[in-house]
N, C-alpha and C positions, 0 to 999 in steps of 0.2 A: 726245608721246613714248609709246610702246609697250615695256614691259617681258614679254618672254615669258622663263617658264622651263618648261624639257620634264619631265614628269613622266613616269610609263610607264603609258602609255592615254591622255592625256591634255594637249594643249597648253593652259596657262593664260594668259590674257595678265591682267595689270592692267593697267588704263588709264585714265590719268590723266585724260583726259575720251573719252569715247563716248557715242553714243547708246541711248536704253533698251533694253532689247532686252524681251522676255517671258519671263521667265523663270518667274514662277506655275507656268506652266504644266507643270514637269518638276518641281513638288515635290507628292510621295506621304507625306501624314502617315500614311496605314493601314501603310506601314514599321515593321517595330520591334513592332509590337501584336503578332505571335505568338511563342508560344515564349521566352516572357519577358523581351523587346525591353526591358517598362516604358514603352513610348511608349504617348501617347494620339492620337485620330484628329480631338477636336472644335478647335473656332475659337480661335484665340489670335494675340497680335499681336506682331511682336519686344519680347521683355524685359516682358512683358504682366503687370500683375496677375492680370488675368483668365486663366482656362485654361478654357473650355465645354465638358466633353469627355461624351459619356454613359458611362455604368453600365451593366456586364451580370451583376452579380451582387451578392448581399449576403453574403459570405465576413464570418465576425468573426475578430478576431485570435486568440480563445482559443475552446478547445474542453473542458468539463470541467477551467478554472483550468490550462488547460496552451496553448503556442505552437499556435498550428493552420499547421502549415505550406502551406498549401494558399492562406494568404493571400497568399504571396510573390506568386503570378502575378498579383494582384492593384495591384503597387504605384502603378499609372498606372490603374486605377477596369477598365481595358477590354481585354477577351482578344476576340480575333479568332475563336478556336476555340468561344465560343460562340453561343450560337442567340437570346441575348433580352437588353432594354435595360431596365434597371427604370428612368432615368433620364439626368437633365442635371445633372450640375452645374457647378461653378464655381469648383473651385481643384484643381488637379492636380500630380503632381510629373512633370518627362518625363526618362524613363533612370535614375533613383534605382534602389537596392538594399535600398531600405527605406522607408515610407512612414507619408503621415499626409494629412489635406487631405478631401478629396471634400463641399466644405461646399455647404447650399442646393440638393438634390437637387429638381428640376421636373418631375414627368411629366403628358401634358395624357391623358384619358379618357373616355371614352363609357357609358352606359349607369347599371349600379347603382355606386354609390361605393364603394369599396373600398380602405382608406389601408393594408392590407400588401401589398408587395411580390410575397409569394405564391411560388411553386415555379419553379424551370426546367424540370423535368416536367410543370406544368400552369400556364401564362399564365393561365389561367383563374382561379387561386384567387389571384388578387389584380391592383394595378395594374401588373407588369409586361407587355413584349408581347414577340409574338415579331417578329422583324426578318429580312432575308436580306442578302449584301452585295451581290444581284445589284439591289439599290433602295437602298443606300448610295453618298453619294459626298463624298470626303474630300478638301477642299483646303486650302490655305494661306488662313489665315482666312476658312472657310465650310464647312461639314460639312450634310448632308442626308442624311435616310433615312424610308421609310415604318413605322409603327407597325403590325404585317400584324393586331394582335385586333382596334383598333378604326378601322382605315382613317383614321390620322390623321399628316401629312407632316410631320416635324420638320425645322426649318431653324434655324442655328445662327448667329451671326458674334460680333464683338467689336472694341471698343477698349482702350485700354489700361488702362480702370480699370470697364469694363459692358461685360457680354453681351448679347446681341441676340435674343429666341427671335421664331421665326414658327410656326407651329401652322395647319395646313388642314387644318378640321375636318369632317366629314359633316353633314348634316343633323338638328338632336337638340335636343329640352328637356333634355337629362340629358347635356350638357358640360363636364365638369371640367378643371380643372388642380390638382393634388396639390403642395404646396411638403412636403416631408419635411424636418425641421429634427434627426432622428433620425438621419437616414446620413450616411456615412461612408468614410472609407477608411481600412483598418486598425484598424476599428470592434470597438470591445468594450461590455459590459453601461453603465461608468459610467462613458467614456468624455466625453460632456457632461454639463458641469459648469453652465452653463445658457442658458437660452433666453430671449429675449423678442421678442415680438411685437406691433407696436403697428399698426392697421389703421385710416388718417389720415382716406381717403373710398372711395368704392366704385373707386376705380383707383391709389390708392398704402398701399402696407403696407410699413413700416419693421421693425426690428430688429438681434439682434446673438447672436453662440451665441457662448458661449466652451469650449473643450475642453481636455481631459489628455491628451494621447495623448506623440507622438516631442518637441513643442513641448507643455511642463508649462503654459503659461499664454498659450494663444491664442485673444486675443477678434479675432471679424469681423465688422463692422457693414455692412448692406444697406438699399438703398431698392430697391423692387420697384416697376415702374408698369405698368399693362396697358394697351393701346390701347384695350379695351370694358371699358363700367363691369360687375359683377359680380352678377348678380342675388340673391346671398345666400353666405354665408360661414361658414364654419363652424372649430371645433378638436376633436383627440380627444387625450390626455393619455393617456399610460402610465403617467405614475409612479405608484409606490408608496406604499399608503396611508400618513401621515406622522403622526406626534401632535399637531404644530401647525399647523394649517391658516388660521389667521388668520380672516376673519368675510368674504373670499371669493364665500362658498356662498351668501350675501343674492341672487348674482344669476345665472342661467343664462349660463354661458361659452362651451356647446357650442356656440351657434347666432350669427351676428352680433352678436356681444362685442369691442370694440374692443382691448382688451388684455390679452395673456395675457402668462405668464410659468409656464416650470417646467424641469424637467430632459430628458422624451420630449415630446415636443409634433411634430404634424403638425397642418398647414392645407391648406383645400379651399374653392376659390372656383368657383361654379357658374355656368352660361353658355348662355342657348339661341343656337345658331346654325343658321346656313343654310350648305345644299349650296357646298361651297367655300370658307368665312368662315375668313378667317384672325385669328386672333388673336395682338396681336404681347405682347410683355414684355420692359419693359429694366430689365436686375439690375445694382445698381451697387455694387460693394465700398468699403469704409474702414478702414481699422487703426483710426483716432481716434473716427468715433462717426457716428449716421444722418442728423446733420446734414449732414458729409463725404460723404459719401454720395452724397445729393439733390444735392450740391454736385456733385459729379464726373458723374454724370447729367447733369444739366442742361448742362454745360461741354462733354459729349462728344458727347449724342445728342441733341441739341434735337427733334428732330420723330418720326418714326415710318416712313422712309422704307429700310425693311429692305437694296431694296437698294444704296442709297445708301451705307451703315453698312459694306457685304460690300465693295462698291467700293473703299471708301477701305481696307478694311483690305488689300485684296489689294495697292493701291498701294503702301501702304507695305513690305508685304512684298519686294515687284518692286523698290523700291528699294535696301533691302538685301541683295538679292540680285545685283544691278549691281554690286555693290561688286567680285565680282570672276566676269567673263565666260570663259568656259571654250570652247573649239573640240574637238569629238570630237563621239562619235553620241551620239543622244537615248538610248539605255540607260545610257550612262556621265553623261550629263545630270542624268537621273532621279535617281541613284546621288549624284551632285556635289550637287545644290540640295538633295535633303530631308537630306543630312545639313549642305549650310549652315542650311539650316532650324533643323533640331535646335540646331545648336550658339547660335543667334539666340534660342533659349527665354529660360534659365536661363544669369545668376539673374534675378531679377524684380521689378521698378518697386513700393515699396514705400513710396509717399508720395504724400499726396494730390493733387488738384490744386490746393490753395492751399499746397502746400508743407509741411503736416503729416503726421507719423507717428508712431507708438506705437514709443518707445524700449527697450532692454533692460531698465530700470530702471524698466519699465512705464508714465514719465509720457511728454506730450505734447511733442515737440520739432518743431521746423522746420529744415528743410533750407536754409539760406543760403547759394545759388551753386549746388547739387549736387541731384541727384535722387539720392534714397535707396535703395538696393537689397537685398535680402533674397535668401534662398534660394543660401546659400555654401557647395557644394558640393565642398569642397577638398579633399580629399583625392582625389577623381575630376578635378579642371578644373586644379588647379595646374601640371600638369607642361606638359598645351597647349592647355588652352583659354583660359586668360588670357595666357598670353605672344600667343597670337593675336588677344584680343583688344587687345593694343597697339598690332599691325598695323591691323586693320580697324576696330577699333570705339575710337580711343584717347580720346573723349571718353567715352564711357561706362565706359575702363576708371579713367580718373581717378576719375568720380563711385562708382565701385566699390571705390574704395583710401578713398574720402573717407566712402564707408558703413562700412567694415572700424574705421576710427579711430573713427569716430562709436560704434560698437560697442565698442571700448576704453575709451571717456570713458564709457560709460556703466554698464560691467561694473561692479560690486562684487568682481569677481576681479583684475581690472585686467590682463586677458585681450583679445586681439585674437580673430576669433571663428574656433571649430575646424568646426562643422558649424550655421551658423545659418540660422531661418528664422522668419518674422513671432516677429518683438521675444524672443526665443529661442534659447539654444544649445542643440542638442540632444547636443552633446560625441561625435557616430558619429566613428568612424574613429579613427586613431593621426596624429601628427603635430602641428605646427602652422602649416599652411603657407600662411598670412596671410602669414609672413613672406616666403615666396617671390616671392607674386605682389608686394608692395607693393615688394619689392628690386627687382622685374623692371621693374616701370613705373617708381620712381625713375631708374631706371640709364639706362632706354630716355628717359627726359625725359617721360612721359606725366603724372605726375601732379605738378601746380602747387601743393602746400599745403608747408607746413613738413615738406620733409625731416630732419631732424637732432630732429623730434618722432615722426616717424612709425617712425625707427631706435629711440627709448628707448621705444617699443610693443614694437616685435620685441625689446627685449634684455627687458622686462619680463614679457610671454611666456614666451619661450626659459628663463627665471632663473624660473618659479613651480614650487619645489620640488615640492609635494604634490600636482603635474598627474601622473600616469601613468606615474612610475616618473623624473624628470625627475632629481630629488634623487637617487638612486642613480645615474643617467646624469652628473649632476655631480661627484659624489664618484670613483665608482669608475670610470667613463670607459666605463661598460656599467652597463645594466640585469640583476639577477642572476634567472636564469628560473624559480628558486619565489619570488619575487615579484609575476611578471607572465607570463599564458598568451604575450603576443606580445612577450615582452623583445626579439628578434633583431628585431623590424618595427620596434618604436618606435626602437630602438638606430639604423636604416641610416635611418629620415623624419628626427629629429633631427638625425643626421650631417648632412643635405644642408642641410634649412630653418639650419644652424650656418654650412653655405658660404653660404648666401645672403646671413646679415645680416654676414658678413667680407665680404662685396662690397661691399653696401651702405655700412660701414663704409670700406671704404678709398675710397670714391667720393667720404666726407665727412669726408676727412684724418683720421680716429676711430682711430689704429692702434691705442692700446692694446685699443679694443674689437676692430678686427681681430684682433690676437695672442691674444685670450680665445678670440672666436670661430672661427680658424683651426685652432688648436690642437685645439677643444672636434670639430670638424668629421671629426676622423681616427678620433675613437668606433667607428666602423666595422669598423675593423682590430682593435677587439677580440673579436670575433664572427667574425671567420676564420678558417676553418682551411685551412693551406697544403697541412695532408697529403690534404687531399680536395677543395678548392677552393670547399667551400661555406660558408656564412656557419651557425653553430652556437651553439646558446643553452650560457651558461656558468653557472656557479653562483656564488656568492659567496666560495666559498673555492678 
């Protein structure tokens, strides 16, 4: 059976079964990257830990202890309107209006070593290069571009838990690859909190950075492996001379020292190669620790077989993009798949492969039944990107309602989460519309766990007085606006996220919480005004 509905531009059909078709091929991640899109262009896989995107600049968040606004264009690591790539790294946000992430920057190099970044006016003074898009090419898991200072080809892919690099180098005793354990996105002075690095044999080096930034307490653990052993290794340290330095200093750390540890810390593994010599690197992430790590490596990329890795990620891709086949021209094509693309990112696979993850409450839990998800973008996804994913993706929206609770159980707030991401609420935005999505999958049948638990989340939420103005929204039926800059915002998100869980409520016989809820839901209509039609901030008296 064939279900068509006509859209304008555009015949969609879903189909209960058909065959593959190609669809890779009409998804354009370079989309979105200008003009502050927030998208990024590198390799990532639906719902991916991993995001491999490059860097074209090193913007800090502050300028002289003040906001530097200039880092906004930054919030996805990569602006299209620039000339140069300082790197690769490996956790990105896509479409966000604020950021944090850009951890485990990689750039491979040529000639004298040089571990800063350097200028956009001069590639020269450091390891950034310059690049063109006319040797750029951006696909649904697989990104390539040439390195134009040191004629060096970057190739990118990913699975869902390790990035994939390939590196075709020129001929050189003096071949580097740079790990910067310092950058960032939305990067400021003490922003890492710290680093370690441990360097196991001449082709694996472990560790883990934890950071302050938009996520107050986020550690990420890495296992690094290279396909060629490394002919010598090195670290350089920024930090700040300290009064306690411990006893250290007994031993040279600069030069092939197995284990460091600090707050700036860059690594540099040197390489002679030959005319063409590709060198590959598989980077594999963990919330839990570098033993998870190695673990997820080894489970995803057993061999070294780059484009075997790009394959499968495209398939998967090409899969979920099957889910729903579209009849119109290839411009409206284009247009349809990279924004299913996009919406296939976020949020993101947030437990290991043996079923572990770093909890809100910082200790180690396991995921029993469900894969764990992060990166809960609600206040942007509630109204339609999870209601659609109920439609298309309703097994991952379950394990997304079954993250959301697990996030509940583990709060000290006893809070469902408002804007979370790795083991973190970052509390953006106004609302709290967990309650939405979780009403929206109950109601629709998608999510299988104890409903009439996951409703005493949303009233436990809904009811935490000292959230944002809630306690005045309870009391006085509005928030009063010397209070709160956004009284009228949070007053009309509360209203709805109040119809959702009376839905919810009357779906599980619960009337008297409906009649709280119902009731609490018309808040809205105090912030009206009839004589102008617009919704207006009130005072308290």
């Amino acid at each position: 059976m064939i279900k068509k509905i006509i859209l304008p531009c555009l015949l969609l059909s879903a189909l209960v079964t058909s065959a593959q078709q190609n669809l890779v091929q009409y998804v354009k991640p370079i989309i979105g990257t200008s003009k502050m899109g927030h998208t990024y262009p590198g390799a990532t896989v639906p719902f991916g830990s991993v995001q491999l995107s490059p860097e074209t600049d090193t913007l800090s968040y502050e300028v002289n202890g003040k906001y530097n606004g200039d880092v906004y264009k930054y919030c996805a690591g990569y602006k299209y309107e620039d000339k140069t790539i300082t790197g690769f790294s490996h956790t990105h946000f896509s479409g966000t209006g604020h950021s944090d992430l850009g951890d485990f920057l990689i750039m491979p190099t040529q000639g004298k070593l040089q571990l800063n970044p350097g200028t956009a006016s001069d590639t020269k003074s450091g390891y950034r290069s310059a690049f063109s898009h006319a040797n750029e090419v951006a696909d649904a898991g697989y990104y390539k571009v040439k390195l134009d200072d040191d004629n060096i080809t970057a190739e990118l892919t990913s699975t869902t838990r390790v990035g994939m690099h390939q590196y075709t180098f020129p001929k050189s005793d003096q071949s580097h690859i740079i790990l910067d354990l310092m950058a960032g996105i939305y990067n400021y002075e003490e922003k890492t909190v710290w680093t370690y690095v441990r360097v196991v044999n001449d082709t694996l080096v472990t560790g883990y950075r934890q950071t302050n930034g938009w996520a107050r307490t986020r550690t990420v653990y890495f296992a690094m492996s290279f396909s060629k052993a490394f002919k010598n290794y090195g670290r350089k340290s920024y930090d700040a001379k300290q009064a306690y330095r411990g006893f250290w200093g007994k031993f040279n750390q600069e030069q092939n020292f197995p284990e460091i540890a600090g707050k700036k810390l860059k690594m540099f593994f040197d390489f002679d190669t030959q005319e063409g010599e590709k060198i590959k690197i598989k980077f594999a992430l963990s919330p839990v620790s570098q033993e998870n790590a190695l673990q997820n490596m080894r489970a995803e990329i057993s061999g070294w077989d780059f484009e075997k890795v790009k394959a499968q990620a495209q398939a998967t891709w090409n899969k979920e993009l099957n889910k729903i086949q579209v009849t119109t021209s290839n411009d409206n094509k284009i247009n349809f798949y990279t924004a299913l693309y996009h919406a296939f990112i976020n949020p993101t696979t947030y437990t290991d492969i043996n079923g572990e993850y770093k909890g809100l409450d910082q200790g180690i839990h396991k995921a029993e039944g469900f894969t764990n998800y992060t990166t809960f973008s609600l206040w942007d996804t509630y109204r339609a990107l999870h209601p659609f994913f109920n439609i298309m993706q309703p097994s991952r929206s379950n394990d997304m309602v079954k993250s959301m609770l697990a996030h509940y159980d583990q709060s000290s707030l006893h809070m469902l989460p408002i804007w979370s991401h790795y083991a973190n609420d970052n509390w953006c935005m106004s609302g709290y519309h967990s309650v939405s999505v979780i009403s929206d999958a109950i109601i629709k049948g998608t999510y299988n766990g104890d409903a009439n638990k996951a409703l005493d989340a949303c009233i436990a939420t809904a009811k935490h007085r000292d959230y944002e103005g809630i306690g005045y929204y309870m009391d006085k039926g509005y928030i009063p606006a010397e209070k709160s800059g956004i009284s009228v915002s949070n007053n009309l998100e509360y209203s709805y996220d109040d119809w959702s869980i009376a839905q919810l409520a009357k779906k599980l016989n619960r009337m008297d919480v409906y009649d709280e809820f119902i009731k609490r839901s018309n808040n809205w209509k105090n912030n009206y005004d009839s004589a102008t039609g617009f919704m207006r901030p009130k005072l308290a008296d």
